[in-house]
Phi, psi and omega in degrees: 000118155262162224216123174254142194226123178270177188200133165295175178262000161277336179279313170280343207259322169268355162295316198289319196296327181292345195256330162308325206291314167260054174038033173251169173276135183242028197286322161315283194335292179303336174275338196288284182330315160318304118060280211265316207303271199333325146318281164019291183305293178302123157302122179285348174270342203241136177271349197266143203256153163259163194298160165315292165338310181298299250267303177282351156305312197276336166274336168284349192282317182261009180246148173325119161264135190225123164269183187128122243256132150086037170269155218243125161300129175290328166285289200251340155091351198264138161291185195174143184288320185217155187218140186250120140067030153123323214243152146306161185314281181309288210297314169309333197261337153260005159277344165264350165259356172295332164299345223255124166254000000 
């Protein structure tokens, strides 16, 4: 039997931060979470996709920003001043567009 748990998409993207933290894989989560953003995103009356740029704008918009000295990117393991939903600058942006349909 399966069971649906609803979630924001800040609500799984910090469950997936949570599950990475103690070495698991949360890679279903973060694609779900894409998912829902990327709907999100789209205008449903309109055929027209927005640019790469828009698309990692607009997902940074909606994701926790953490600032600071000497922060550990989750992807890539590099420090960094600021981090998006946990990741570096570089690793959000290919990660939101790999979600990107």
């Amino acid at each position: 039997m399966t069971t649906a748990i609803r979630l924001s998409v800040k609500e799984a993207n910090e469950l997936a931060d949570q599950i990475e933290a103690g070495g698991g894989d949360a890679s279903l989560i973060r694609e779900a979470a894409g998912n829902v953003a990327t709907r999100a995103v789209k205008s449903p009356d309109t055929a027209v996709e927005i640019s790469d740029d828009e698309y990692v704008a607009a997902m940074r918009q909606k994701s926790p920003v953490q600032e600071g000295p000497d922060l550990k990117c989750a992807i890539c393991h590099s420090s960094a001043n600021i981090l998006i939903s946990g990741v570096c600058e570089e690793c959000f942006r290919s990660w939101m567009l790999s979600a990107k349909k």
